[in-house]
C-alpha positions in Angstrom: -1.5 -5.1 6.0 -2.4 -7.2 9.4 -4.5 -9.9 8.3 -8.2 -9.9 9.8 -8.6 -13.3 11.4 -12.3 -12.5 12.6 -15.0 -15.1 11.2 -17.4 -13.6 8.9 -20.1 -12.9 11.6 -18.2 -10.9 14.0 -17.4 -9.1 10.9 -21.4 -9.0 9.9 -22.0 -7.4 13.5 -19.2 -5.4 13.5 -20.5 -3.6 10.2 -23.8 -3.4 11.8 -22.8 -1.2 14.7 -20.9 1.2 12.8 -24.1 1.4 10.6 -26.2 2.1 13.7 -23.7 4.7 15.2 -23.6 6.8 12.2 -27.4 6.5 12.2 -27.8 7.0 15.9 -24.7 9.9 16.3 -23.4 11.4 13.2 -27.3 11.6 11.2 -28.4 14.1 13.7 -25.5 16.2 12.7 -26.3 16.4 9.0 -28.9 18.7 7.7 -28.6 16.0 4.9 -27.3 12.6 4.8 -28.0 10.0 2.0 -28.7 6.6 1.8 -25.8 3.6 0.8 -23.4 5.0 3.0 -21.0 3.5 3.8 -18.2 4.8 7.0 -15.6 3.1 8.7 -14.4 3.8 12.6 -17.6 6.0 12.3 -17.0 7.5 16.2 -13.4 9.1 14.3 -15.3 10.9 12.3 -16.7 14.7 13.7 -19.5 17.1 12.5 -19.7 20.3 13.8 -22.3 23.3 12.7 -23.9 23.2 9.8 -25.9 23.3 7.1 -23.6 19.8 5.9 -25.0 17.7 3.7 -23.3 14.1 2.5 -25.3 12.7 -0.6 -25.6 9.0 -1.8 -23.5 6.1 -1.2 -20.7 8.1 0.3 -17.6 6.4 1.5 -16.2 8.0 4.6 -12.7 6.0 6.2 -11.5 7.4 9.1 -8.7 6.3 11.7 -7.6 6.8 15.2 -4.8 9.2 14.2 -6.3 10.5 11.1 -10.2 11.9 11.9 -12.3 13.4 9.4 -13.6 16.7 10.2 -16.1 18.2 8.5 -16.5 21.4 10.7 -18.7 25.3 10.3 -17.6 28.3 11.5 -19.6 31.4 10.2 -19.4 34.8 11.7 -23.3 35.4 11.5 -25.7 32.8 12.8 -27.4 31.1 9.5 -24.3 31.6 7.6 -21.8 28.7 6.2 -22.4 25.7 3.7 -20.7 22.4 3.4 -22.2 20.3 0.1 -21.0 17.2 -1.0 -22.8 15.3 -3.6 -23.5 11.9 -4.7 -21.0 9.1 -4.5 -18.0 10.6 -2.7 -15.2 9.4 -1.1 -13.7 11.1 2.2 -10.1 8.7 3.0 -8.4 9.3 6.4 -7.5 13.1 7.6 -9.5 14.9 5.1 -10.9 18.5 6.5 -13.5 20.7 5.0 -13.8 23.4 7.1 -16.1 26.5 6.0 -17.3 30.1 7.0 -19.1 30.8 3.7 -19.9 28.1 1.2 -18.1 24.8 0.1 -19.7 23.1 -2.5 -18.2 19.5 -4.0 -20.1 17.5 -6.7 -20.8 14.1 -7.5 -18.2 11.4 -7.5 -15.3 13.5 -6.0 -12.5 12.0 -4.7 -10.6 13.3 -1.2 -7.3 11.5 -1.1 -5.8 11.3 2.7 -4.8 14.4 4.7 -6.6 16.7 2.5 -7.5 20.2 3.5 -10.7 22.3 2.3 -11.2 25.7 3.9 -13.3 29.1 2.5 -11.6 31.2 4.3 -8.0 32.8 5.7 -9.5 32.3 9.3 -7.9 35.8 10.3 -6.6 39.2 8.5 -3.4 39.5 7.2 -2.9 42.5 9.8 -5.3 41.9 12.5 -4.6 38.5 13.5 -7.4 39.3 16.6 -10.0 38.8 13.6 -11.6 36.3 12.4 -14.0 35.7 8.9 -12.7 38.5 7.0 -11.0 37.1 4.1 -13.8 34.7 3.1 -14.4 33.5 -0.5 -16.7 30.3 -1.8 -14.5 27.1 -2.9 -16.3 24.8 -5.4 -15.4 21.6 -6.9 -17.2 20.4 -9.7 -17.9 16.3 -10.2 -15.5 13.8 -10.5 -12.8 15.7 -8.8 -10.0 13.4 -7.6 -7.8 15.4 -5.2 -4.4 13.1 -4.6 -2.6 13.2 -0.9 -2.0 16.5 1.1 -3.4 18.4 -1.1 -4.6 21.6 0.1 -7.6 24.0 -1.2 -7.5 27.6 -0.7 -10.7 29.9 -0.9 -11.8 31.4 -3.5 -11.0 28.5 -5.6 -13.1 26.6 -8.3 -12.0 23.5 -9.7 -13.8 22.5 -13.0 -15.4 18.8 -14.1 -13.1 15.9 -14.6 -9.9 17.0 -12.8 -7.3 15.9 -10.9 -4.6 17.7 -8.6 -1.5 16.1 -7.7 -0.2 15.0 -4.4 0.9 17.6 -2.3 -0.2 21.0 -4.2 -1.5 23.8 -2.7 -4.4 25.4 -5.1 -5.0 29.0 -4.7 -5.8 29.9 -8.6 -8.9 28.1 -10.5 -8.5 24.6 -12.1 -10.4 24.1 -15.2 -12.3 21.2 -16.1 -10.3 18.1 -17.9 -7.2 19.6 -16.2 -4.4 18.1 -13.9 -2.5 20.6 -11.9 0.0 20.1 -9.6 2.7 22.2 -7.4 2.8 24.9 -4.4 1.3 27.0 -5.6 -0.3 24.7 -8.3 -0.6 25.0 -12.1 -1.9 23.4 -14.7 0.3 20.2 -16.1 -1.7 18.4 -18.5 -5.1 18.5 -19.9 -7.1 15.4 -20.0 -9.2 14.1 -23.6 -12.6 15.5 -22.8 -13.7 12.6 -25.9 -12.1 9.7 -23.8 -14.8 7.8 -21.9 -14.8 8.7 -18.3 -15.6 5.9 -15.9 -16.9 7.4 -12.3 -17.9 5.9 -9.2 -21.0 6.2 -10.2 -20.4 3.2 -12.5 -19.7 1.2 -9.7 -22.6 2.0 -8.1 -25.2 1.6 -11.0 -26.6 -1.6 -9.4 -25.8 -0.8 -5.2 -28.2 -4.1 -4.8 -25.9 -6.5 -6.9 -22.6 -4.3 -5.3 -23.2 -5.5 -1.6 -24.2 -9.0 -2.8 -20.9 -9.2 -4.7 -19.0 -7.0 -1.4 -20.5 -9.6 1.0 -19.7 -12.8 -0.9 -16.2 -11.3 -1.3 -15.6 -10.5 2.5 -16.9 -14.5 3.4 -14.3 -16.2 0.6 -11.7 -13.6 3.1 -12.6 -14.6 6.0 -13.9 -18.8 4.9 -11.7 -20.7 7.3 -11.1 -18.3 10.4 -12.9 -19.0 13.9 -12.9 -17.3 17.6 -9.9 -19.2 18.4 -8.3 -18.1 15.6 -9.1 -14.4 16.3 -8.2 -14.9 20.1 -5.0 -16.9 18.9 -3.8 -13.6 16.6 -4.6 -11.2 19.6 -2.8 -13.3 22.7 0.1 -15.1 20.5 0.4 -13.0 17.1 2.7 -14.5 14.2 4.6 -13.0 11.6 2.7 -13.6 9.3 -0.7 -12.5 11.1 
């Protein structure tokens, strides 16, 4: 991983202005979008229709070659959903794309590359159409969906799971289940009595969180300076 050699401040401001482009470019996109958010490379990141609503203290990461796309496409004006609850996190390349209804609870988990849809996009026999094999996909809370991992319509994945790396699910999931494999089946089932820690833990106390999050990213950066950032951008080392 490249070292950041930025000082603290630049890192302050830099943290800043992709606060203030989410607020100023992505909010008006979002019928809902809650507070605590938190998005990196914010302008890799793309909305498009709507109703979509983000909850709480979401954590959206995004890169140059992986966007997030969170996109509607209904065949009657008014129609489509995208949901996503409290606490969530979206990592690089995840897609939710909807023509019904996609609903994802609280404290889900999108691993990179991931691919949500509600729908076939055209008929198995008419590929000139579009919206006709449409069915609701809902994921309860605490979801963790691993890498590549795509979700067919139709689908409804219960409380607690997990799906492996790489599955395609086209059948239910129930709750407390891990399923993996193309086309995906159930593996393992989880101890619904074993204490389940979410990310809602970690955000019990958001004040205390970015007082700890900001002291953490100064002891990172103590030390570095402008000519230390300029040095690492005209002469980079090794070990940069």
């Amino acid at each position: 991983m490249k070292k950041d050699h930025r000082p603290y401040f630049m890192k302050h401001l830099d943290l800043a202005f992709q606060k203030w482009y989410v607020n100023h470019y992505l909010r008006p996109q979002f019928e809902y979008l809650g507070k605590g958010f938190t998005f990196m490379k914010p302008w890799y990141v793309e909305v498009f229709g709507g109703p979509i609503s983000l909850g709480e203290y979401a954590n959206v990461i995004a890169t140059n070659d992986q966007r997030i796309r969170l996109t509607i496409w209904s065949e009657k004006e008014g129609e489509g959903l995208i949901q996503i609850g409290k606490h969530c996190l979206l990592c690089p390349g995840v897609r939710i794309s909807a023509a019904r209804r996609i609903e994802i609870g609280d404290n889900c988990m999108l691993a990179q590359n991931c691919y949500v849809t509600d729908s076939d996009w055209h008929s198995a026999y008419d590929r000139t159409s579009a919206f006709r094999q449409s069915a609701p996909v809902v994921l309860g809370n605490n979801v963790w969906v691993g890498d590549s991992v795509i979700i067919c319509k139709g689908v409804s994945i219960g409380d607690n799971s997990i799906i492996g790396a790489g599955s395609v699910i086209v059948k239910d999931v129930p709750s407390y289940a891990v399923a993996a494999g193309n086309p995906a089946r159930m593996v393992k089932r989880l101890d619904p009595d074993e204490k389940m820690i979410t990310r809602a833990d970690w955000f019990h106390d958001p004040v205390e969180l970015s007082a700890e999050i900001k002291r953490l990213n100064k002891l990172n950066l103590q030390g570095n300076s402008l000519i230390g950032w300029f040095r690492s951008i005209l002469f980079p080392r090794k070990e940069d």
